[in-house]
Backbone as JSON Lines, residues from 0, in Angstrom:
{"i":0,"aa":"X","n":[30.92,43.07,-42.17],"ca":[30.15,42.14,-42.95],"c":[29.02,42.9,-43.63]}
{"i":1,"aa":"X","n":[28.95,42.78,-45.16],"ca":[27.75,43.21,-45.72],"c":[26.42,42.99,-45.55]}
{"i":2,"aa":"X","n":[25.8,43.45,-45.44],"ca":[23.96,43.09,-45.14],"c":[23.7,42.08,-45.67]}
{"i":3,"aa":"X","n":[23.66,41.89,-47.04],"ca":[23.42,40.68,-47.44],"c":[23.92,39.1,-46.69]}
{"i":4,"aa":"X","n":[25.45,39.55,-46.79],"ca":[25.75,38.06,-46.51],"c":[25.78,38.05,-44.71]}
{"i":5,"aa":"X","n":[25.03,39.15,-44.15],"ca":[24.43,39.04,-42.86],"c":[23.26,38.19,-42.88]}
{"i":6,"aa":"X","n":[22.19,38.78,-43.25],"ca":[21.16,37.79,-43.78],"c":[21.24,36.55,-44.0]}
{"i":7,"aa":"X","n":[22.29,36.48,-44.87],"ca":[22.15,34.82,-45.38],"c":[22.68,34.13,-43.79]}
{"i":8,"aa":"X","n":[24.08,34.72,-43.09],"ca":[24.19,33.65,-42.2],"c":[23.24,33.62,-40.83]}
{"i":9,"aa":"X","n":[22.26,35.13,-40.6],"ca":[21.2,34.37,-39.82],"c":[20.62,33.51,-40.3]}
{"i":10,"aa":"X","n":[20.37,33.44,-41.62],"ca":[19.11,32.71,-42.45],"c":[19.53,30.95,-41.66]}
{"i":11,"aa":"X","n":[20.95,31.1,-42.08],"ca":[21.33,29.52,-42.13],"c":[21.02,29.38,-40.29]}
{"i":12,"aa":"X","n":[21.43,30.09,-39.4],"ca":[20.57,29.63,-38.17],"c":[19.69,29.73,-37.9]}
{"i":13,"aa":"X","n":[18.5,30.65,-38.15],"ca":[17.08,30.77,-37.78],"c":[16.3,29.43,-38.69]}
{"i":14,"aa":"X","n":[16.63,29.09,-39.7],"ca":[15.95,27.97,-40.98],"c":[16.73,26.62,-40.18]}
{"i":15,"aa":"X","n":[18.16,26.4,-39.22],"ca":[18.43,25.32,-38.44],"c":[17.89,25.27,-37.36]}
{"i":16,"aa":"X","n":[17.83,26.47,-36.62],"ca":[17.08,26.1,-35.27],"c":[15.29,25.61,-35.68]}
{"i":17,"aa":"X","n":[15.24,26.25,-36.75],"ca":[13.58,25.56,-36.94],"c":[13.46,24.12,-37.65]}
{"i":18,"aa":"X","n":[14.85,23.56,-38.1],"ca":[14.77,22.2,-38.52],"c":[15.04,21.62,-37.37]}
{"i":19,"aa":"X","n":[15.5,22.31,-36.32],"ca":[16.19,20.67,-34.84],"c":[14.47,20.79,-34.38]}
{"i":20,"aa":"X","n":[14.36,21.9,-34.5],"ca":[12.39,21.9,-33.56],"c":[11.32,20.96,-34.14]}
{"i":21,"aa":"X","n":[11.98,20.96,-35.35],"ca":[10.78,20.24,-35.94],"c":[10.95,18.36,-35.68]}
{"i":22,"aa":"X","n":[12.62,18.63,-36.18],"ca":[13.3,16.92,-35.49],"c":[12.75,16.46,-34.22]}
{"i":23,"aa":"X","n":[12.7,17.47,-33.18],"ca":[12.91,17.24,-31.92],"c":[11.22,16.69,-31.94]}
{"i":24,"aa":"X","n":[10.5,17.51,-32.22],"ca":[8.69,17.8,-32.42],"c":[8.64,15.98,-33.08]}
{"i":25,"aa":"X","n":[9.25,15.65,-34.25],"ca":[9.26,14.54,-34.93],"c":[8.86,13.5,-33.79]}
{"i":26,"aa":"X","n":[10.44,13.16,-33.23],"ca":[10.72,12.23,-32.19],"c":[9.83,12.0,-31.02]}
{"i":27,"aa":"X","n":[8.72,12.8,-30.6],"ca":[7.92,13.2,-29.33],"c":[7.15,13.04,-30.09]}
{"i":28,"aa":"X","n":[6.54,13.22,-31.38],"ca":[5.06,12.37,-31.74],"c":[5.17,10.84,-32.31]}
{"i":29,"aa":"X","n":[6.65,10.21,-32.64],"ca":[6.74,9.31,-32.88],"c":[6.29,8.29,-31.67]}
{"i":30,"aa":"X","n":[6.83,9.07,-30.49],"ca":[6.88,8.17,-29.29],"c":[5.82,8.07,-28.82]}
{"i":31,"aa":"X","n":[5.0,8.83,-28.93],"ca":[3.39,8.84,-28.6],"c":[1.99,8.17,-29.47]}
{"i":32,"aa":"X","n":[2.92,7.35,-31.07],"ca":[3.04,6.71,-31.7],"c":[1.93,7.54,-32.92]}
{"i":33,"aa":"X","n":[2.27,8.75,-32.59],"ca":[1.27,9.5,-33.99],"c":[2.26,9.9,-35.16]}
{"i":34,"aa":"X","n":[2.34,8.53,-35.61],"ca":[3.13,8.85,-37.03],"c":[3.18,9.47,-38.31]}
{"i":35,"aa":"X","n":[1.84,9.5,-38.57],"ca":[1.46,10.61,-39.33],"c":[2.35,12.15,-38.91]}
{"i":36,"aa":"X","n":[2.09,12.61,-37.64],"ca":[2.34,14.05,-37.47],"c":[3.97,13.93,-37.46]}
{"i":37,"aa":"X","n":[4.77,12.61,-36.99],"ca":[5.66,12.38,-36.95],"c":[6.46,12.79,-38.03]}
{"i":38,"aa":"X","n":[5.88,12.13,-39.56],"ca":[6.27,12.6,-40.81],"c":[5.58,13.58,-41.05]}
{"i":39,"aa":"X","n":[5.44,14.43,-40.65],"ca":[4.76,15.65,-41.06],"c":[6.12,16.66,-40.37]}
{"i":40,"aa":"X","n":[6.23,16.31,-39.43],"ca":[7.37,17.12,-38.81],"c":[9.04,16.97,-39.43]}
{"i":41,"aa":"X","n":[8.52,15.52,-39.67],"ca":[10.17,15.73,-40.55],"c":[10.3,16.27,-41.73]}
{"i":42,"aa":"X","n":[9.41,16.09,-42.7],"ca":[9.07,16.93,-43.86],"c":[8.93,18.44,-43.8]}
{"i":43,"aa":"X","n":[8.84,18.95,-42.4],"ca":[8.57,20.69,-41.83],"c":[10.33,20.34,-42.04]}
{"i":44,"aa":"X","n":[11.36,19.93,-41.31],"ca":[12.3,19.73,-41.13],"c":[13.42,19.96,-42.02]}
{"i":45,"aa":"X","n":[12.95,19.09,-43.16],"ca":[13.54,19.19,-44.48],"c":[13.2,20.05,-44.81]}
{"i":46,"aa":"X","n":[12.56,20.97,-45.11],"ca":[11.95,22.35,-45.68],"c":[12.73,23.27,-45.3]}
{"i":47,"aa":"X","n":[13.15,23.11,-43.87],"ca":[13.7,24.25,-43.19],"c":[15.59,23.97,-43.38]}
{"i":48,"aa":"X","n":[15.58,22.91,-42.96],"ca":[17.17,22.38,-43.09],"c":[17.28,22.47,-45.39]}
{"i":49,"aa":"X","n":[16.53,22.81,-45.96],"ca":[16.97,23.28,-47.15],"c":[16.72,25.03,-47.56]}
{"i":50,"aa":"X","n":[15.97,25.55,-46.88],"ca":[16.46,26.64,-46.55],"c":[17.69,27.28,-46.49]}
{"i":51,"aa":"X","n":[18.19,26.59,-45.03],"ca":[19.36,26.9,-44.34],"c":[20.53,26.68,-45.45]}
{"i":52,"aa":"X","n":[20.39,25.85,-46.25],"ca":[21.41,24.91,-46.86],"c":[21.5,26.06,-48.26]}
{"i":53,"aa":"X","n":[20.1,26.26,-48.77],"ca":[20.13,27.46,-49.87],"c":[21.02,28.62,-49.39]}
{"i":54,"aa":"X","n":[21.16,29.51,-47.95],"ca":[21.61,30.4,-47.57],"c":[22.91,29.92,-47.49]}
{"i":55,"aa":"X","n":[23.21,29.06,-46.94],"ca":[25.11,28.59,-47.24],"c":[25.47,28.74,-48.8]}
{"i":56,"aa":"X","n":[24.82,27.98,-49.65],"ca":[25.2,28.0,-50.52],"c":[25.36,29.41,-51.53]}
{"i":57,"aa":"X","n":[24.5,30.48,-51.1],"ca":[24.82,31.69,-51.4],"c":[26.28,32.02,-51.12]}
{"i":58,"aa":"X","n":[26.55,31.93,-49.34],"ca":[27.81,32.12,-49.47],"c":[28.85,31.6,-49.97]}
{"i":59,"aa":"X","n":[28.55,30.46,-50.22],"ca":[29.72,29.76,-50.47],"c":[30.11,30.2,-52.21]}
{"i":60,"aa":"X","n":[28.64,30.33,-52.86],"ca":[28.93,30.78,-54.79],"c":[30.11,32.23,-54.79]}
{"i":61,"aa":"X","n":[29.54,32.98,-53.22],"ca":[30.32,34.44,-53.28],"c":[31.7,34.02,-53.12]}
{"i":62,"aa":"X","n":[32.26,33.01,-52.56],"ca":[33.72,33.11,-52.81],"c":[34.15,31.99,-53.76]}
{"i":63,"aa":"X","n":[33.51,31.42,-54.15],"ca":[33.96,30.84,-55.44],"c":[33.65,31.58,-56.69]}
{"i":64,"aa":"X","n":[32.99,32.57,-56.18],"ca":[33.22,33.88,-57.29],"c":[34.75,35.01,-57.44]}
{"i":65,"aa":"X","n":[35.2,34.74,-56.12],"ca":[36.2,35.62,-55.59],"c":[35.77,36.63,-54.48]}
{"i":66,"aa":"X","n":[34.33,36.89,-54.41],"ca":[34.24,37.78,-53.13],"c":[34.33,36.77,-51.64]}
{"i":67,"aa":"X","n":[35.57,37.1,-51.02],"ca":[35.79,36.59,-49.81],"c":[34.65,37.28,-49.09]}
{"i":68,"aa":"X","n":[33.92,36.52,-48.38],"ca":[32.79,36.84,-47.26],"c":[33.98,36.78,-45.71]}
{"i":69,"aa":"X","n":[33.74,37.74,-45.09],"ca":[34.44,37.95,-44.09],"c":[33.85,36.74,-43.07]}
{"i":70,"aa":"X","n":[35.23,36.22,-42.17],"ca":[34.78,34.92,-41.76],"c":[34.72,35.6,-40.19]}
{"i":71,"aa":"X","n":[33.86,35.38,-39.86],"ca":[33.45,35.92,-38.39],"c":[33.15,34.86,-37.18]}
{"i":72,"aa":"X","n":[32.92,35.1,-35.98],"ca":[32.72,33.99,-35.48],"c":[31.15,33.55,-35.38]}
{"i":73,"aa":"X","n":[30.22,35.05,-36.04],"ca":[28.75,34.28,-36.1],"c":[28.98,33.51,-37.5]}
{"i":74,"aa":"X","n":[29.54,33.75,-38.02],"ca":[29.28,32.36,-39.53],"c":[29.8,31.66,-38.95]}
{"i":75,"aa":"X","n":[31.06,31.04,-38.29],"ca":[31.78,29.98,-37.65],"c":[30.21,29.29,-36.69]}
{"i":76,"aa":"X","n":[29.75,29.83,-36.57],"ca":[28.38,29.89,-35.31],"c":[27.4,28.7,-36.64]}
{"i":77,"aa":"X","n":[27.12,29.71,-37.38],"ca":[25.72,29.58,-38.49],"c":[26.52,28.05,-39.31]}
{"i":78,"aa":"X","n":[27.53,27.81,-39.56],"ca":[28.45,26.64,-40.3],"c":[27.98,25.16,-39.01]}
{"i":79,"aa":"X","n":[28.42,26.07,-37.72],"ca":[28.22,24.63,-36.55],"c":[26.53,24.33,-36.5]}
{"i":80,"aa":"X","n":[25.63,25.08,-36.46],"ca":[24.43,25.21,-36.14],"c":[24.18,24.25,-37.3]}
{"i":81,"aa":"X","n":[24.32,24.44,-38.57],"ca":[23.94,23.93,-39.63],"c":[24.26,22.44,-39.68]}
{"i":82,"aa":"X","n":[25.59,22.06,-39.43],"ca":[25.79,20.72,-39.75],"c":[25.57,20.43,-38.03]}
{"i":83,"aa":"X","n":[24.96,20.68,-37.31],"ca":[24.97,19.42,-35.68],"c":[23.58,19.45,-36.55]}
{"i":84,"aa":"X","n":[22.75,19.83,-36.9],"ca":[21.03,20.28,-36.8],"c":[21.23,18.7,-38.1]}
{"i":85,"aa":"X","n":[21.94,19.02,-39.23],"ca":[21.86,17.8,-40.68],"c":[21.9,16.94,-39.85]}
{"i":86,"aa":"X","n":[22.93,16.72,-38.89],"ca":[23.25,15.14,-38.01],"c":[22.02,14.49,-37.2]}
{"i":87,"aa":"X","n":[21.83,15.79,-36.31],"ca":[20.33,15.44,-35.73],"c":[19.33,15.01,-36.45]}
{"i":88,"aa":"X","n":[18.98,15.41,-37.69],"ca":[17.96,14.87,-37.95],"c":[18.16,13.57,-38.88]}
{"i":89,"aa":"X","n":[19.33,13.64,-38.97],"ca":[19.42,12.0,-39.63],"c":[19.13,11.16,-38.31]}
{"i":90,"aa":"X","n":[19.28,11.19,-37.12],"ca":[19.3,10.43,-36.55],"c":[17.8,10.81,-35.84]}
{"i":91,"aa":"X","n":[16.86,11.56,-35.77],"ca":[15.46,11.9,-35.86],"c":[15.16,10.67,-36.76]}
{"i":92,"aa":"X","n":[15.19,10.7,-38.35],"ca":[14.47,9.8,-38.93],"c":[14.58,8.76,-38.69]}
{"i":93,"aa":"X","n":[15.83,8.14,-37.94],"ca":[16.04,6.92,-37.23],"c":[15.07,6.43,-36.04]}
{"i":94,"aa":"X","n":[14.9,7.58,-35.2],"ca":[14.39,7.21,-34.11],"c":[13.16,6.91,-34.8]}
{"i":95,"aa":"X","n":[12.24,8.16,-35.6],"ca":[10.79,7.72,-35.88],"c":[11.19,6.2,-36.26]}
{"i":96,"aa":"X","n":[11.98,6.07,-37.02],"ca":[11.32,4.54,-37.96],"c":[11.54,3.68,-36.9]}
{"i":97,"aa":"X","n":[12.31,3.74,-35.82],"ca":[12.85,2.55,-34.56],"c":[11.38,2.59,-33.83]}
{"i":98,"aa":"X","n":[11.09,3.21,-33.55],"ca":[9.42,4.08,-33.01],"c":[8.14,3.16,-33.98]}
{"i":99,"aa":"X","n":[8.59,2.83,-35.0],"ca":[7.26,2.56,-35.95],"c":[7.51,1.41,-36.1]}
{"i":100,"aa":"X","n":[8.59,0.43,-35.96],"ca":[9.0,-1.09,-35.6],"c":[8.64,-1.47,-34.36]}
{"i":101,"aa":"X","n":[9.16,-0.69,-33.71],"ca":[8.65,-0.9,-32.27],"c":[7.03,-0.95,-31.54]}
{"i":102,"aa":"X","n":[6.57,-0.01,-32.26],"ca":[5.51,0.69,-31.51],"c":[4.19,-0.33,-32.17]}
């Protein structure tokens, strides 16, 4: 695997593991009912989960260019990391808002 498209697929897990932290961070100030920091964390979230999403999409332009990016099992890794982390935090913004009805 080339350096570059090494980079990009840590990118896409180091920029997901810092969007579930921030989800997770979300949900634990929602419940403590500081909503403000709540949306502050999901907005850290989105920042990071578009990151991640910019670095896929690098790879993905390289083979719709024709350069096949060698499929390894850390991209198979950086592909799963990426979409459980999108799911999680859809369901993060759920909890805050269930949290802000509730609370």
């Amino acid at each position: 695997m080339e350096q570059k498209d090494l980079e990009s697929v840590m990118s896409i897990i180091i920029h997901s593991g810092n969007a579930k932290s921030s989800g997770v961070e979300a949900i634990q100030e929602a419940k403590m009912k500081n909503f403000d920091l709540a949306e502050e964390k999901l907005n850290e979230a989105n920042q990071e989960i578009n990151k991640a999403h910019n670095a896929q999409t690098k790879l993905l332009s390289l083979e719709a260019n024709g350069e096949f990016p060698i499929v390894s099992l850390l991209v198979v890794h950086s592909q799963d990391h990426l979409m459980t982390t999108m799911t999680f935090l859809e369901m993060a913004r759920e909890f805050v808002e269930l949290y802000k009805t509730i609370g």
